[in-house]
N, C-alpha and C positions, 0 to 999 in steps of 0.2 A: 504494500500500500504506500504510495506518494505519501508525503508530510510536505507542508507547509507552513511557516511561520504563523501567515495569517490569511483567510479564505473568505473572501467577500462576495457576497452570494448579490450579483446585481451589475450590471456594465451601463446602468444609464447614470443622469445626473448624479444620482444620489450615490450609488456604486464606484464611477471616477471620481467624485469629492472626495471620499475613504480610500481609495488607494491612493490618491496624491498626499493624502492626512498619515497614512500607513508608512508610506513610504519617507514624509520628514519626520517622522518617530521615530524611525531607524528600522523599519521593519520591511521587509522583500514579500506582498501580500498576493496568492493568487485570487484575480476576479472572475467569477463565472458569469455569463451571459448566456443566456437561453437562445438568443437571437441571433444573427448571423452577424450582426454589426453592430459597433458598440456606440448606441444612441439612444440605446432604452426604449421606449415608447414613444418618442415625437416624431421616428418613421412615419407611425401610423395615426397619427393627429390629423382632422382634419386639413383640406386645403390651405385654404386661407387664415389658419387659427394666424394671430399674431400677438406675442409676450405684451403685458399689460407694463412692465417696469419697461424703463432705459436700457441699453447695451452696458451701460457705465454701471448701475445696477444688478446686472441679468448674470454675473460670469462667476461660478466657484472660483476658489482661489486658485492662482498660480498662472494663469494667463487672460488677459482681458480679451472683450471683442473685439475685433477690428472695426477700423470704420468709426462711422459718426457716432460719438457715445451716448449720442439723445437720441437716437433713432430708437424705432420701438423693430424688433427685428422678427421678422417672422418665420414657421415653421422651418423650411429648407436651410435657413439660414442658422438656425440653431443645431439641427440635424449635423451642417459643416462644421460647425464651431467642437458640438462636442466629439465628431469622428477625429478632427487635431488634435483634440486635448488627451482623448485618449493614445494616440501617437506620440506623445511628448512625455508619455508619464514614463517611469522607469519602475514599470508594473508588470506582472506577470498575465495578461489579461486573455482570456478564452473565450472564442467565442462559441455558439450553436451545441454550448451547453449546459442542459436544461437539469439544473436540482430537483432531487423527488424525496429526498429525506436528509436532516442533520438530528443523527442522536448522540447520548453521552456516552464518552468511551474513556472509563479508565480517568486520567487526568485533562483529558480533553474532548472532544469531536471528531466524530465519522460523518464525514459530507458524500452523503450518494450523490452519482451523478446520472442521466436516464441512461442507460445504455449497461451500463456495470461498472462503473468508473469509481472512487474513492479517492477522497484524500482525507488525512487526518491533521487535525490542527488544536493548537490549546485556544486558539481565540477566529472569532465566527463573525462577520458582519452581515444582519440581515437587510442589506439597501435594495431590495426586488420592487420598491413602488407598489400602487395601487392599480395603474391598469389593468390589468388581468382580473379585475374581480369587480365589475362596473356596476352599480347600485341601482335595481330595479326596485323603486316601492312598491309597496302593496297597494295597486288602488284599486278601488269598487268592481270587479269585471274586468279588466284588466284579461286577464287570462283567457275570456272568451271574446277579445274583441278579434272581429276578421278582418279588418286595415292594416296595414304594416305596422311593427311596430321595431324600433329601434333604439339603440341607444347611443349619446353622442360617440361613445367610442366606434363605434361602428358608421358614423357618419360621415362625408366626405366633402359634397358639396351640393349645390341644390338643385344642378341637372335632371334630377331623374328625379325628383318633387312637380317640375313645371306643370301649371295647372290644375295641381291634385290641392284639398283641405288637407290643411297638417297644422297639428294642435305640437309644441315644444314645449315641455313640463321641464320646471325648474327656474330658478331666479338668479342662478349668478352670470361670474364673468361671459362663459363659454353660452347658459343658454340664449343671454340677451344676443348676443353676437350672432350664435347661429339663427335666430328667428328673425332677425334682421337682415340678413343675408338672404334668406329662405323668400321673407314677404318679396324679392324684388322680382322672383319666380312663380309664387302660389299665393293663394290665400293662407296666411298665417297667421295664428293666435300664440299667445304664450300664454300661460296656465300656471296662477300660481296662486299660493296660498294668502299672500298677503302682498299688500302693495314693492313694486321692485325700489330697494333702496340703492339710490346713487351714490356716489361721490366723487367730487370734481377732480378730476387729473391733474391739471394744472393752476392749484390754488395758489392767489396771489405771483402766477407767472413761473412757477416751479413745478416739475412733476413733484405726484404726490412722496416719491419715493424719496424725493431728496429731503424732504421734511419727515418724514417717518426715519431715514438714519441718521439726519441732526439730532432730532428729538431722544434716542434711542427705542422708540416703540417699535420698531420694526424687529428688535431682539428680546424685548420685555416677556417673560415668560407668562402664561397665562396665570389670573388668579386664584389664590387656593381654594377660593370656594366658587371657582367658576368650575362645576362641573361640565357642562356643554359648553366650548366656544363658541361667541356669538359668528353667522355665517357671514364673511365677508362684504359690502357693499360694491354692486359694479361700478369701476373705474370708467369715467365718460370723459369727453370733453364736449359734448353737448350732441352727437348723432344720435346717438341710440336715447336719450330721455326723447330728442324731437324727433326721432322713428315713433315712440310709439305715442307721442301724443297727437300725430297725424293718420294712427292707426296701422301703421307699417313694418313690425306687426299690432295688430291690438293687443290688448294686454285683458286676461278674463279670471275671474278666480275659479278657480280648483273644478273641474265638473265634477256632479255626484257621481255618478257611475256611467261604465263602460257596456255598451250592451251590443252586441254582432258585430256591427260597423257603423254605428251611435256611438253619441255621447252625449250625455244631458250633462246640461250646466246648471249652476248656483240659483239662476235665476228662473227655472222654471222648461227654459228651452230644450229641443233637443237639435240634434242635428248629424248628417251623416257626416264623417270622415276616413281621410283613405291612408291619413300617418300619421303615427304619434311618435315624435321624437324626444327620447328621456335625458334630456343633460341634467341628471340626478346626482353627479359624483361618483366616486368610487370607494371602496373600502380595502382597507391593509390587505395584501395579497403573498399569503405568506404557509402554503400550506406543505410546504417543506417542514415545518416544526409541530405539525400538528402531531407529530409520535413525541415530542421533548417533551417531559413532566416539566408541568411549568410556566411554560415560554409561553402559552397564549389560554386564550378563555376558551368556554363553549362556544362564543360567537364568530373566533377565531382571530380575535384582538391580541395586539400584544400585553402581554403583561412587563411594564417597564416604567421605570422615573428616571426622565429625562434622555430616552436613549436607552440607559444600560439595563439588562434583564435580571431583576433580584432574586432568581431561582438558580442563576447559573452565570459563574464570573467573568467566563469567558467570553458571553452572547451581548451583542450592543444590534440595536435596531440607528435605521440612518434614514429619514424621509419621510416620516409618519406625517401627517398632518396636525399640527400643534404640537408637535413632539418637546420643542422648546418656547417656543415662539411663534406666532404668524407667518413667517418664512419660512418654517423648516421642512416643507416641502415643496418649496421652490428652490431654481436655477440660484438665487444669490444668497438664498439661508443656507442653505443643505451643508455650504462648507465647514459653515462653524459647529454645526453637531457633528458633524464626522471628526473636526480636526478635537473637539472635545474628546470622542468615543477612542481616538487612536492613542489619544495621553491616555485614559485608562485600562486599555489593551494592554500596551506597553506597558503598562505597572504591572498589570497583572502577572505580563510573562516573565520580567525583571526575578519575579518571586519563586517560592522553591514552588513542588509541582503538586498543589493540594488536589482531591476530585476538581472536577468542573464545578458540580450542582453541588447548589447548596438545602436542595428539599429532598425529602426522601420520597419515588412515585410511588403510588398502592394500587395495585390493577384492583375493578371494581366487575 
């Protein structure tokens, strides 16, 4: 069996941040990537998506973007950014392949790999993202409607919409954006629970983000009795508030229920439709630990403060959402929990060589 110093299960944003974090800890870490290229998931991001921060903003540590730093840069252009960075790391990095289990071995970790592959390591980073496990709610009928239905990860552009009703459920960055997009094609509605909250991009002549890393809020960890983080407000500079106050898309609350290829609204209406597009979010995708006592819930969350996993000394998660802060699963957070999680790594391994885990499992 291979041995590795240190085995980072993930090759997108959050996956390169930790090896460039690994590697100025003094560590030689191998990263695994399921995908054929090391870009994570913004391959397969919509068209047109394009980053909400700055270029100046938008770049883990160790190399900036090229180009204008106030540009807001989009899909393709991030895809090229992080296939450099992962060229420039002096990382161990794999691609096209795919984890299917890390359990506790002895004083460390056995990383399967799909195929039959192994390695062992005393410290494990789980930065795999959330795409892969994209959040369908539960709504009314749902399950028996006969319209398309989709989810933004599965969404591309609005071509193959033209013409047709299509309802966009959800309220943040991604769905205002893509219903916006969509209206210029079909008739579109966005669908949400409560009215869509804005906020201005360029308050007083600044992106927002330069004021959120003056201020420090953009690293402020959440608070201790903020159990649910509040969900972000979409970033505008005034298109999308005047898309839908012209009705481009309209904006409807929440329908009751889903029925064939129906859908009745709040208000009493019904009406047929032919797509429902879910920019709902995603949730931790991380079923590689689902055999680790410990590491995650029933619901398959991680169990972890701040990062590191208190069942087992070895395990650091990198990209979660809220993990530290509002950033920490974006392009310009992600660095500083990884470069946090590789100082504790390094501690760890500095020391002599206790089990891994620190709870005892009980099969039930």
């Amino acid at each position: 069996m291979e041995h590795a110093k240190a085995v980072v299960i993930g090759g997108g944003q959050s996956g390169l941040a930790t090896a460039h974090a690994l590697v100025r800890a003094g560590l030689k870490p191998v990263a695994l990537e399921a995908s054929d290229r090391t870009a994570g998931s913004w391959p397969r991001y919509y068209d047109s998506l394009t980053l909400f921060s700055p270029a100046r903003f938008s770049a883990p540590p160790g190399m900036p973007f090229g180009g204008d730093p106030d540009r807001y840069p989009h899909r393709d252009e991030v895809v090229a950014y992080l296939t450099a960075y992962a060229a420039r790391l002096r990382a161990d990095i794999r691609t096209g392949l795919r984890v299917v289990a890390v359990r506790a071995d002895g004083a460390g970790f056995t990383v399967e790999v799909e195929g039959g592959g192994q390695l062992w390591s005393r410290a494990v980073v789980a930065a795999s993202g959330s795409f892969g496990r994209p959040h369908r709610p539960d709504l009314p009928g749902l399950e028996a409607f006969a319209g398309q239905v989709l989810h933004a990860a599965d969404y591309r552009g609005p071509a193959p919409f033209a013409g047709q009703r299509v309802v966009v459920v959800g309220a943040g960055n991604s769905a205002v954006q893509i219903a916006a997009e969509l209206a210029r094609e079909s008739r579109t509605s966005l669908a949400t629970r409560a009215p869509v909250k804005f906020a201005r991009q360029h308050p007083l002549g600044k992106d927002l983000h330069f004021r959120l890393t003056r201020t420090g809020l953009d690293t402020a960890p959440p608070g201790r009795l903020l159990k649910t983080p509040p969900a972000p407000p979409v970033l505008d500079d005034g298109r999308y508030r005047a898309a839908l106050a012209v009705g481009a898309p309209d904006r409807r609350t929440m329908f009751t229920r889903l029925t064939d290829g129906r859908g009745a609204w709040a208000d009493g209406t019904a009406e047929r439709l032919d797509a429902l597009i879910l920019a709902t979010g995603y949730r931790p995708h991380l079923p590689y630990l689902a055999g680790l006592c410990g590491a995650l819930d029933p619901a398959g969350h991680p169990h972890h403060r701040g990062g590191a996993a208190p069942a087992h000394r070895g395990l650091a998660f990198v990209g979660l959402e809220w993990q530290r802060s509002p950033s920490s699963n974006t392009l310009r957070g992600g660095g500083r929990d990884a470069a946090r999680a590789a100082r504790r790594l390094a501690a760890h391994l500095a020391r002599s060589r206790p089990p891994a885990f620190l709870v005892r499992c009980v099969s039930t």
